[in-house]
C-alpha positions as CSV (number, residue, x, y, z in Angstrom):
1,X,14.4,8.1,23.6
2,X,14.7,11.4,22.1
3,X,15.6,12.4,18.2
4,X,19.1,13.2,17.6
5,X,20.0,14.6,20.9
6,X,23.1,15.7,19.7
7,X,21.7,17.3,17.4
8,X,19.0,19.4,18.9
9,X,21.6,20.1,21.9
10,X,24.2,21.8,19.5
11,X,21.5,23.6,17.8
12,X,18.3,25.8,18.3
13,X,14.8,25.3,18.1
14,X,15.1,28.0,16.1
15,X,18.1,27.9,14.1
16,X,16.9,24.3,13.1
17,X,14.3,25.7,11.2
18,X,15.9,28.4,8.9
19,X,17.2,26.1,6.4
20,X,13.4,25.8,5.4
21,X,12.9,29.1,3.0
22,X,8.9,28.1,2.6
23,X,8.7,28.5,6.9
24,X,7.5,32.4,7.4
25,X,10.6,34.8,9.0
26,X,8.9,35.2,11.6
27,X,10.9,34.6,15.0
28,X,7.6,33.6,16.9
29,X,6.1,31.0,14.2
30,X,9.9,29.7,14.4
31,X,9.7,28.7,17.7
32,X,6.3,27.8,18.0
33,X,6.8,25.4,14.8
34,X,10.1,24.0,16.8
35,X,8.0,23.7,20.0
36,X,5.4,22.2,18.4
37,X,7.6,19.7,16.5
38,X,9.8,18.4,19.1
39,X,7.1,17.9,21.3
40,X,5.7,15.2,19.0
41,X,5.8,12.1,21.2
42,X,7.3,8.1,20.9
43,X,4.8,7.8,24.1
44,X,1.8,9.0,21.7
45,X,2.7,7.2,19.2
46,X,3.3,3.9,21.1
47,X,-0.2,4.3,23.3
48,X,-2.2,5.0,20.1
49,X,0.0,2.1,18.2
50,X,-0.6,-0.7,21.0
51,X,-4.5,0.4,21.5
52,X,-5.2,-0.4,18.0
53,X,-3.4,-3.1,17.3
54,X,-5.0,-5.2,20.5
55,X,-7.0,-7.6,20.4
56,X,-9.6,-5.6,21.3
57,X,-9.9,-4.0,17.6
58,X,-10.0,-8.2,16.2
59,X,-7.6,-6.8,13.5
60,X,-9.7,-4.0,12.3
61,X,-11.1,-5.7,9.5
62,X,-13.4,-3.8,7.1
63,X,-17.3,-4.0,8.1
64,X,-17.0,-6.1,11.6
65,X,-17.0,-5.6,15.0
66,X,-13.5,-4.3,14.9
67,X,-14.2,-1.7,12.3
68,X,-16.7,0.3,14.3
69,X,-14.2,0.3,17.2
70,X,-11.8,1.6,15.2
71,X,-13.8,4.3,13.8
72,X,-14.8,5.6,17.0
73,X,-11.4,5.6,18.3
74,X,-10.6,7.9,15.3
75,X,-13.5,10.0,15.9
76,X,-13.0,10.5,19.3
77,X,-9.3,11.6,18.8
78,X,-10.0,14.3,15.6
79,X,-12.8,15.6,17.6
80,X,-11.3,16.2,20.8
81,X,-8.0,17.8,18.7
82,X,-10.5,20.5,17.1
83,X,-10.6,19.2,13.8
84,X,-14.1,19.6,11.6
85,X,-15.7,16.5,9.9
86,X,-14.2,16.3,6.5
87,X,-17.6,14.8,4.8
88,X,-19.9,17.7,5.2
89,X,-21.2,17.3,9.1
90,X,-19.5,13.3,9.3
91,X,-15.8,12.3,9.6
92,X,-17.3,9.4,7.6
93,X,-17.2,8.6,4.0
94,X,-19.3,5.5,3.3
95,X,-17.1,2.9,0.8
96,X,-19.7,0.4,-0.7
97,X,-18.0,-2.5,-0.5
98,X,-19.4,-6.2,-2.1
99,X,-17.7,-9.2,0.1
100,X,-17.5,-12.3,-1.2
101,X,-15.8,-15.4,0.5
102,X,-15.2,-18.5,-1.8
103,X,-15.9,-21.8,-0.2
104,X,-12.4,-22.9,0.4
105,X,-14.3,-26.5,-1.2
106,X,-12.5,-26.5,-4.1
107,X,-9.4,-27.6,-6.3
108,X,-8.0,-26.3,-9.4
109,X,-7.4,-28.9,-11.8
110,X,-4.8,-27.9,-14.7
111,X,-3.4,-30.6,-17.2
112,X,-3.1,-34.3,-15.2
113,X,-2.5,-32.5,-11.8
114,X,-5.3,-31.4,-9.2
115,X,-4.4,-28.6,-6.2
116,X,-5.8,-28.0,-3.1
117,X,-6.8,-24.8,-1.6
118,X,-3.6,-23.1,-0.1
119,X,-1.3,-25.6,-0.2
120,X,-0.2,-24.8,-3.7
121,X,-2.9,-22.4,-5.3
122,X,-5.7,-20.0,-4.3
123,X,-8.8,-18.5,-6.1
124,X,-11.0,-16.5,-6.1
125,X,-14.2,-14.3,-7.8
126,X,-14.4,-10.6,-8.4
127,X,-17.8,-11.1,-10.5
128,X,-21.1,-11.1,-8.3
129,X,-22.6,-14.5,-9.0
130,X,-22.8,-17.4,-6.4
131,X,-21.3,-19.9,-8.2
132,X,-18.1,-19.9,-10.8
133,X,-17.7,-22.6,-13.0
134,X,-14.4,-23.0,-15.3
135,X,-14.7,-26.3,-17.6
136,X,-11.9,-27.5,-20.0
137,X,-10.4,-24.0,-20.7
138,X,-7.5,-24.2,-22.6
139,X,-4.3,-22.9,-21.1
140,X,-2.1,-20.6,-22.6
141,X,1.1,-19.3,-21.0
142,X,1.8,-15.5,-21.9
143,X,4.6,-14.4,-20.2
144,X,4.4,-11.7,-18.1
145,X,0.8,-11.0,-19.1
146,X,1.8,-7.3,-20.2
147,X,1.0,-5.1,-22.6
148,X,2.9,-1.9,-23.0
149,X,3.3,0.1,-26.4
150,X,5.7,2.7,-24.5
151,X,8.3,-0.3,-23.9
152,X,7.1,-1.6,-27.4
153,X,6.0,-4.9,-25.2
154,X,2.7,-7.4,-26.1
155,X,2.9,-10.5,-24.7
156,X,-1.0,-10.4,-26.3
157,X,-0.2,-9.5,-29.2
158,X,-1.9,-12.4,-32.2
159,X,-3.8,-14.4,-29.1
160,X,-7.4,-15.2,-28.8
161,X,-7.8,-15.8,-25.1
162,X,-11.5,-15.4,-24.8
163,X,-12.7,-17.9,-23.0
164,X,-9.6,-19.2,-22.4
165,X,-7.1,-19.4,-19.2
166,X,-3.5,-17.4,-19.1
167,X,-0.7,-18.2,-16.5
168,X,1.3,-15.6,-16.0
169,X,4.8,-14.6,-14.7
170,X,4.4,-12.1,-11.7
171,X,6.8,-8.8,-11.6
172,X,7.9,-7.5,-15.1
173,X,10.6,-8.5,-17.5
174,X,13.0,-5.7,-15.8
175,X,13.5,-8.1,-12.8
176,X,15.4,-10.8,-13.5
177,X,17.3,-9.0,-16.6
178,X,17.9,-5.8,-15.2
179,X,20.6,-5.2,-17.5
180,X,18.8,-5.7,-20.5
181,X,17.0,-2.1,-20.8
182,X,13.8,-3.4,-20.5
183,X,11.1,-1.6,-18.4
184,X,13.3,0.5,-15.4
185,X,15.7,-2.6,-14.3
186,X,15.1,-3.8,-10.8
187,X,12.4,-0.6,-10.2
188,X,8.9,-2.5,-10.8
189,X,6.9,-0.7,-13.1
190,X,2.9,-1.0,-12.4
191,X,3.3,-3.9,-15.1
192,X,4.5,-6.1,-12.5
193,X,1.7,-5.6,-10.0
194,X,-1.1,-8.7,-9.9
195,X,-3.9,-6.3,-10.1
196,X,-2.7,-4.9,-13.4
197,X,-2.4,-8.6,-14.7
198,X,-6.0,-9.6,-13.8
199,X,-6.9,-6.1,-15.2
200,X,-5.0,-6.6,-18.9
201,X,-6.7,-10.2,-18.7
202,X,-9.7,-9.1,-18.2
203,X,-9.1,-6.7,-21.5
204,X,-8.2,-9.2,-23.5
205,X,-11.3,-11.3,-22.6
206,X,-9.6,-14.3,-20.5
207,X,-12.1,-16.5,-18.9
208,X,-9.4,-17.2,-16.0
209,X,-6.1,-15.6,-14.7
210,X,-3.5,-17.9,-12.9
211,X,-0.2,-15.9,-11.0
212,X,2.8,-18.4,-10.8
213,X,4.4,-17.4,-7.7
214,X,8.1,-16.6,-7.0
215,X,9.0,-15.4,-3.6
216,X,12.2,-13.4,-5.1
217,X,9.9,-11.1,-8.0
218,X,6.9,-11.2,-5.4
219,X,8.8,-9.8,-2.6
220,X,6.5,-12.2,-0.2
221,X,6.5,-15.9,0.3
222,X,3.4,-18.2,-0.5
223,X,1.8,-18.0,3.0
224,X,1.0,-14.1,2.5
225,X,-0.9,-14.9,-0.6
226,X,-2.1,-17.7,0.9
227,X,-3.5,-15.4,3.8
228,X,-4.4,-12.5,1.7
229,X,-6.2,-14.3,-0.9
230,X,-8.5,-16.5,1.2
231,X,-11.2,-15.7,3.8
232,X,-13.7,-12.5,2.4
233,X,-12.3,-10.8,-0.1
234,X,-13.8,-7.8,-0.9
235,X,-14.1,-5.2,-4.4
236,X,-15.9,-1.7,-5.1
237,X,-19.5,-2.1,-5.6
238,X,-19.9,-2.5,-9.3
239,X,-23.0,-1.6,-11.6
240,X,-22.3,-4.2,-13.9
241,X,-21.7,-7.0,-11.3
242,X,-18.0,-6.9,-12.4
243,X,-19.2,-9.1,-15.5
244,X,-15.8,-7.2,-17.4
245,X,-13.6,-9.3,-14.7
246,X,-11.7,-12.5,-15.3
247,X,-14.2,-15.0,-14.0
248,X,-11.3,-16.8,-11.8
249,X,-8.4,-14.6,-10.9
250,X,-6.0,-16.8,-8.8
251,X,-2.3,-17.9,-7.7
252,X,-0.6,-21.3,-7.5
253,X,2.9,-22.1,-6.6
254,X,6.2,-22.7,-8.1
255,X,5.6,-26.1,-7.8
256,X,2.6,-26.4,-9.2
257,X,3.8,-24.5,-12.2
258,X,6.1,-26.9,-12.4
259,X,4.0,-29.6,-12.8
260,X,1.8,-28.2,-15.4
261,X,4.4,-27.3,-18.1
262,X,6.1,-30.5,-17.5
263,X,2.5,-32.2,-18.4
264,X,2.9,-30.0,-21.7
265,X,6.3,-31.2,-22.3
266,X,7.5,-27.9,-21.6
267,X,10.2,-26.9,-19.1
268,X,9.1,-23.8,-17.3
269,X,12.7,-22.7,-16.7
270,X,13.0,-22.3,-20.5
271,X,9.6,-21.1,-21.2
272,X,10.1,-18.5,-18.9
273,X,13.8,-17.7,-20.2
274,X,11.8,-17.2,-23.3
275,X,9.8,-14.5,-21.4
276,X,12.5,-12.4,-20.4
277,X,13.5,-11.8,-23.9
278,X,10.7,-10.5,-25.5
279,X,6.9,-10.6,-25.9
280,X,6.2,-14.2,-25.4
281,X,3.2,-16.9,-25.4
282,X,2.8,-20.7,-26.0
283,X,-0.3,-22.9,-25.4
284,X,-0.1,-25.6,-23.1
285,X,-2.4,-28.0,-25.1
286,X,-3.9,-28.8,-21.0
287,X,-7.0,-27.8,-19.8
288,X,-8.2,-25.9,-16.6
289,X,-11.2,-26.7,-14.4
290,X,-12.5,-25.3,-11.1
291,X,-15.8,-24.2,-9.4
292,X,-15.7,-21.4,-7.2
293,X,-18.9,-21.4,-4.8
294,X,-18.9,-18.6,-2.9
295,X,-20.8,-16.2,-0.4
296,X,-21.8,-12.8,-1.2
297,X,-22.6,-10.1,1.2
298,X,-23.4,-6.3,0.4
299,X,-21.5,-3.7,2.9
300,X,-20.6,-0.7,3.7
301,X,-17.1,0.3,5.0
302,X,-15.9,3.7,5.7
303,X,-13.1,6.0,5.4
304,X,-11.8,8.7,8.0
305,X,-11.7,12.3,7.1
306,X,-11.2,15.0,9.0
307,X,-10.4,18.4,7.9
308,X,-8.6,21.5,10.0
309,X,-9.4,24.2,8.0
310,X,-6.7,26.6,6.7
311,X,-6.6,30.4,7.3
312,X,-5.6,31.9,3.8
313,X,-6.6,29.1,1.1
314,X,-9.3,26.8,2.7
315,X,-10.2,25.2,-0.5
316,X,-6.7,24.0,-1.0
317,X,-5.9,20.8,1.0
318,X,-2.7,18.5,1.4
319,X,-4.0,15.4,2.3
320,X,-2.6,12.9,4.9
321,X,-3.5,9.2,4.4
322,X,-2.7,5.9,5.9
323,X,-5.1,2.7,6.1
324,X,-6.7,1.6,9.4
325,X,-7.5,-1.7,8.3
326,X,-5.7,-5.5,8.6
327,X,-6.9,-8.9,7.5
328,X,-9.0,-9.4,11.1
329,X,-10.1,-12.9,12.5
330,X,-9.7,-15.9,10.5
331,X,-11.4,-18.7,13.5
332,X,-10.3,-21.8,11.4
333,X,-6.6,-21.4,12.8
334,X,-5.8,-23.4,15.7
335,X,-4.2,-20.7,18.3
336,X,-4.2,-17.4,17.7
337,X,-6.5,-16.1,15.8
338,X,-6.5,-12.4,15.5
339,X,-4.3,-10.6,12.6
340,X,-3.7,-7.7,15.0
341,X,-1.5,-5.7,12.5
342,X,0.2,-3.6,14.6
343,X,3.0,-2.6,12.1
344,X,0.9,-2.7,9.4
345,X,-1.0,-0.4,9.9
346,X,-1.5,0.5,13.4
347,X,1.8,2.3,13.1
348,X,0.5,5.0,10.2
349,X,-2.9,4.8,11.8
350,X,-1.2,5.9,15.1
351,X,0.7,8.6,12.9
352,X,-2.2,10.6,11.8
353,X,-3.1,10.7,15.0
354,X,0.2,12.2,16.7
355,X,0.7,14.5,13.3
356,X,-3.1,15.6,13.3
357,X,-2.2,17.1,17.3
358,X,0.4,18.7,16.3
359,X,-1.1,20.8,13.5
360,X,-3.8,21.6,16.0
361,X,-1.4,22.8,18.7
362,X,0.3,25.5,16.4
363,X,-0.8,29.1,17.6
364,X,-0.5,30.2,14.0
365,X,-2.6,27.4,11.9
366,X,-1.1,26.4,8.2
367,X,-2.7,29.0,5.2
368,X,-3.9,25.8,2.9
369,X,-6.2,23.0,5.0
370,X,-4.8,20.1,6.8
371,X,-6.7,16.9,5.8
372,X,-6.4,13.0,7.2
373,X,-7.6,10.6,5.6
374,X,-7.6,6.8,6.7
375,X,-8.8,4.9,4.7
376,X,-10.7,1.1,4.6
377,X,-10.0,-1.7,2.6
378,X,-6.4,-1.2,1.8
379,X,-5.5,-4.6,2.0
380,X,-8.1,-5.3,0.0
381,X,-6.5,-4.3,-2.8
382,X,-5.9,0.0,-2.1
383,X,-10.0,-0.4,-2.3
384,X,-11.2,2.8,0.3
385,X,-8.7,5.3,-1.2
386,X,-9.5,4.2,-4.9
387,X,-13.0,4.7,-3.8
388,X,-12.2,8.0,-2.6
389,X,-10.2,9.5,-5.7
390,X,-12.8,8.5,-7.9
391,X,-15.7,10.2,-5.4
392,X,-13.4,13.3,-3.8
393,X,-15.3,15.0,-1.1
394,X,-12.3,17.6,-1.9
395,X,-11.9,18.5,-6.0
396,X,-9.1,16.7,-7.0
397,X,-7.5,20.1,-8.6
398,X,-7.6,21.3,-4.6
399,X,-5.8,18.8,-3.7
400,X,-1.9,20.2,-3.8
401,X,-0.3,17.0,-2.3
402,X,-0.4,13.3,-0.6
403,X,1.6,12.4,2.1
404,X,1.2,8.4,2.8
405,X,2.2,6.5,5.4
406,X,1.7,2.9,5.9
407,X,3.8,0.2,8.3
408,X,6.3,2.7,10.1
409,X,9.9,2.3,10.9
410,X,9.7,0.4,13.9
411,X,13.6,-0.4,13.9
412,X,14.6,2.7,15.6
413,X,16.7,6.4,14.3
414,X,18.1,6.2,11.0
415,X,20.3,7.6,8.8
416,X,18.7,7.9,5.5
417,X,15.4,8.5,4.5
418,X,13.8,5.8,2.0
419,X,12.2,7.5,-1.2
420,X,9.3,4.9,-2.3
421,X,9.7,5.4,-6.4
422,X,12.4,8.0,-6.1
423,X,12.4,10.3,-8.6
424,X,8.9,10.7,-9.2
425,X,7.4,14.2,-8.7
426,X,8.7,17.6,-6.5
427,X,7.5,16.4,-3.2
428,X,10.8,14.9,-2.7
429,X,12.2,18.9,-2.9
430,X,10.2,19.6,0.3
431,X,11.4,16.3,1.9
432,X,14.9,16.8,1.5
433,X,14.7,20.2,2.9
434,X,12.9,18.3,6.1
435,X,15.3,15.4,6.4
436,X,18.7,18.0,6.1
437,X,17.1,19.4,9.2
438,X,17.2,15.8,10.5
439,X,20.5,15.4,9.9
440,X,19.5,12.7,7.4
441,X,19.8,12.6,3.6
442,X,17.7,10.8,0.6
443,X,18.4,7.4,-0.8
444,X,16.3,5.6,-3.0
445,X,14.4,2.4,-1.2
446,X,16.0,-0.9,-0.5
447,X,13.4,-2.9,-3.0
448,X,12.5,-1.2,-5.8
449,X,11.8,-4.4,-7.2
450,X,9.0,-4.7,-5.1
451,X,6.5,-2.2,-6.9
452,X,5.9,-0.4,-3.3
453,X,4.7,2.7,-4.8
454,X,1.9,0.4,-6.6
455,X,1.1,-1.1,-2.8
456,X,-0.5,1.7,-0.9
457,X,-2.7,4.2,-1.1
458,X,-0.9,7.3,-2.6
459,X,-0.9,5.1,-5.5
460,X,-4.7,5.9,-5.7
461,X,-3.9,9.7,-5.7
462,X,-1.2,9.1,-8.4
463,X,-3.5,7.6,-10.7
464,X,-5.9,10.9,-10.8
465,X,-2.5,12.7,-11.5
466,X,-2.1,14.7,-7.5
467,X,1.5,14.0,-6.9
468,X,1.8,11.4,-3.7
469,X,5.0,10.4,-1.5
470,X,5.5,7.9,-0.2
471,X,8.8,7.5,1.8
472,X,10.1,6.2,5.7
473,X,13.3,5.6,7.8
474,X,16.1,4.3,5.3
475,X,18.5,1.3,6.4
476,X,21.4,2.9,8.0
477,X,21.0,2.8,11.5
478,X,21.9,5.7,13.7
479,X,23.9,4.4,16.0
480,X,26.0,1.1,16.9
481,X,23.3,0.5,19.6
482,X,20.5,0.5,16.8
483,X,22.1,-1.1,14.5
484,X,22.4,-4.5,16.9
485,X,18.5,-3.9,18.0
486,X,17.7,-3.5,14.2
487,X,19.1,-7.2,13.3
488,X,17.4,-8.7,16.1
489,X,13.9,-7.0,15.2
490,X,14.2,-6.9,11.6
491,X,13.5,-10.8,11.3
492,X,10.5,-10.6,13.2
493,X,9.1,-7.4,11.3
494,X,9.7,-9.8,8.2
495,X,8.4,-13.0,9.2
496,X,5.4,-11.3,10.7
497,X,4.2,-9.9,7.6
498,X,0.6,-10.7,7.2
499,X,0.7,-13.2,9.8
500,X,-0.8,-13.6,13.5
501,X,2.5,-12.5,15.2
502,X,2.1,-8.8,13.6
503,X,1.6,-7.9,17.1
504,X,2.2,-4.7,19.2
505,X,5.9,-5.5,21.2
506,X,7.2,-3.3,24.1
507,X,10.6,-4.0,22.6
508,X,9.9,-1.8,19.7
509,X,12.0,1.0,19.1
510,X,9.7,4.3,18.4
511,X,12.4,6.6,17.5
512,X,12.3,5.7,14.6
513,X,8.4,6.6,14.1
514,X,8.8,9.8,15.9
515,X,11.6,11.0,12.8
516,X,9.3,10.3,10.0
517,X,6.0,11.5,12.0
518,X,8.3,14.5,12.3
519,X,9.4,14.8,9.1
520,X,5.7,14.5,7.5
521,X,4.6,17.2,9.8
522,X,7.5,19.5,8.6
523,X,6.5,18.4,4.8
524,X,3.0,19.4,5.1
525,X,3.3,22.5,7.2
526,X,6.1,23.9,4.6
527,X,3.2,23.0,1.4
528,X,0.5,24.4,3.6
529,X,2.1,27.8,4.0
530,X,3.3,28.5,0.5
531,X,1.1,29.2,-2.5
532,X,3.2,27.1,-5.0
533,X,1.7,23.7,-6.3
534,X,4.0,20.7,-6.4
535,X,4.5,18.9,-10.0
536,X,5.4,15.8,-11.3
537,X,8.7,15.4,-12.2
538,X,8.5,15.0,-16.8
539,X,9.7,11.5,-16.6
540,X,7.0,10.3,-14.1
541,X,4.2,8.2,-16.0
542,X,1.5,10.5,-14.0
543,X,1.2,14.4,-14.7
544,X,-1.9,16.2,-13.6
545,X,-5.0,15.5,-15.4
């Protein structure tokens, strides 16, 4: 399948490009950008997409077998396209990385009720000790576990948790009163992300923090945390041991909430009506108890970078990421046992790798540097590119732009193009331009309720102030045709999420991959060939530091 044939039949290579005023008026860059552009491949990006994602790569999981496949696959690709190493003379920049893999031994008792590994909770250590042990800790429910001054919110505020154990509601008060003004509505806020809740425990001195979750405010159901959270889980290398960390950070299910506040004499309906409102906490007058023996291993991941130098303004970069990692083998299942992850991320992975050939085929190479960087660890908690924007191989203040990409649109053409926190910075000026040219316009994404700018790794950017995009193939199919292939394959892309059936299908519909691999490449050539700097829109919560 082809991009818009209609379109590109009723207009010129050439004339598709004018609309873009940062694209030099030059007739030959014209057509060799157009060339160049619409020779970008759904075959490329399906042989790169399936390679990774077999079972070959054992679900590319960070410091295995599957890792070192996949970096020499990457290797291999940027060297033979011309591109230099991005880490002085290595494509490689080595993540420490500590893994530690709780026995799955072990129950969480809370109040009169005791719950079993997965079935209804999951736990886990980010502190570097061998053995966890939480005894009698009082439990104190605190809301949404958020502080904010700007939204004038403390959940905290007059508690003394040291030492103690908070459950908390996961997503923000915006969620399920949308109309209330609270937060941004639906949009999740970075208060409604579980790593900012261990985080603002682990302030506030908490010995333990326990996620209740909801499939609706999570955006996932209880099997993805129940895959995500068990099995190695890994953090950055800390000097302190991560002694500053909750001592049990962990998730149990609706259920099991439940349970608990009915054991307090509480209904957790109306305790968490209560928590919508306003800052909110109660104590449960229960006690929580778990030990948490687990494994510890010292390794070293690695992120992908690899650099094609600019003509005019070397030194300035825009940077290209996506994650090559997924959750690998997990050889206590019956069955299959590889988490191939072909949509997520074999997809982007494959991306970087079509987009990076097509910035090496231009005969007149972008004036600002081309970088890709795939990163580790992503599912891990966005761990390879936080490593990365707090040790930049290129100085943060070179770095005009990132352009993420991460699980593909797989359900063929579309319509619209899906901003990821719309609204946020002027990157979304340069992407309109390169959508119009689609024939495609900008719509804010389906979920914003799902905190997917928080998820991936332009998040890491964000936080060290470079403005980051993050956006893909909308939900208005092009055709009638895609629109009847889209129903069938969107249930499968859903259900598959995290699980053992993420697998590479011939039945996908690359077309879809091909716009937005196109539209990237058109992004990043127009920032690479103009001397302006992107900002951040005034009412984004991240400026440039």
């Amino acid at each position: 399948m082809q991009i818009s044939r209609i379109l590109i039949g009723a207009i010129s290579s050439t004339a598709l490009l004018i609309g873009c005023s940062q694209i030099p008026n030059k007739a030959n860059d014209l057509n060799n950008f157009a060339a160049v552009y619409n020779d970008i491949s759904e075959e490329d990006l399906r042989q790169h997409t399936k390679t990774l994602a077999s079972d070959e790569f054992e679900g590319r999981s960070p410091t295995t077998a599957g890792e070192t496949k996949t970096l020499d696959y990457l290797v291999e690709n940027f060297k033979a396209l011309g591109y230099q190493p991005g880490n002085g003379n290595s494509f490689l920049q080595a993540v420490e990385l500590m893994e530690i893999t709780a026995d799955p031994d072990m129950t969480l008792t809370m109040g009169n009720h005791s719950f079993a590994y997965k079935e209804n909770m999951v736990a886990s250590s980010k502190r570097e000790t061998a053995q966890i042990n939480l005894a009698d800790s009082d439990i104190v429910f605190v809301g949404y576990g958020v502080n904010a001054p700007e939204y004038d919110w403390n959940d905290y505020e007059g508690l003394d948790v040291k030492g103690k154990t908070v459950v908390i509601l996961v997503n923000d008060p915006g969620f399920e009163n949308p109309d209330s003004g609270k937060f941004q509505g639906k949009t999740m806020t970075y208060y409604g992300r579980w790593s900012y809740k261990y985080e603002e425990a682990s302030r506030q001195g908490a010995e333990a923090a326990i996620i209740v979750h909801e499939t609706a405010p999570a955006s996932y159901g209880w099997s993805v945390v129940a895959n995500s959270w068990s099995g190695a889980q890994y953090s950055l290398v800390s000097k302190n041991r991560n002694a500053d960390r909750v001592a049990v950070e962990g998730w149990i299910s609706l259920d099991a909430a439940q349970k608990v506040f009915t054991d307090a004499r509480l209904d957790f309906q109306a305790e968490k009506s209560k928590a919508l409102k306003g800052p909110y906490s109660v104590p449960l007058n229960s006690k929580a108890s778990i030990t948490i023996n687990s494994t510890l291993k010292k390794s070293v991941s690695n992120n992908v970078i690899a650099t094609l130098p600019g003509t005019k303004r070397p030194d300035e970069h825009i940077i290209y990421t996506a994650h090559w990692d997924h959750l690998g083998l997990d050889t206590t299942k019956q069955g299959d046992q590889i988490y191939n992850g072909a949509h997520d991320n074999a997809t982007g992975t494959a991306a970087s790798i079509v987009m990076a050939k097509a910035f090496s085929s231009l005969n007149i190479k972008p004036e600002r540097s081309i970088t890709f960087l795939v990163v580790t660890a992503e599912e891990q908690g966005l761990l390879g590119s936080k490593y990365y924007s707090e040790h930049p191989i290129i100085p943060l203040n070179k770095t005009v732009a990132n352009l993420n990409m991460d699980a593909m649109n797989v359900l063929g053409r579309t319509k619209d193009v899906a901003v990821v926190g719309m609204g946020k910075s002027e990157l979304e000026v340069y992407l309109g331009k390169a959508v119009k040219k689609q024939g495609r316009y900008l719509t804010q994404e389906d979920t914003p309720q799902a905190g997917y700018y928080y998820r991936s790794d332009h998040f890491s950017f964000a936080k060290q102030g470079v403005p980051a995009l993050y956006a893909e193939g909308g939900s208005v199919p092009y055709d009638e045709a895609t629109a009847k292939y889209r129903k069938r394959a969107a249930v499968a892309i859903r259900a598959c999420y995290h699980q053992v059936c993420d697998q590479f299908r011939e039945s996908w519909d690359f077309s879809g991959i091909k716009q937005d691999t196109q539209m990237f490449f058109d992004v990043g050539y127009s920032l690479a060939i103009t001397e302006s700097w992107p900002k951040w829109n005034a009412t984004s919560e991240f400026q440039r530091k």
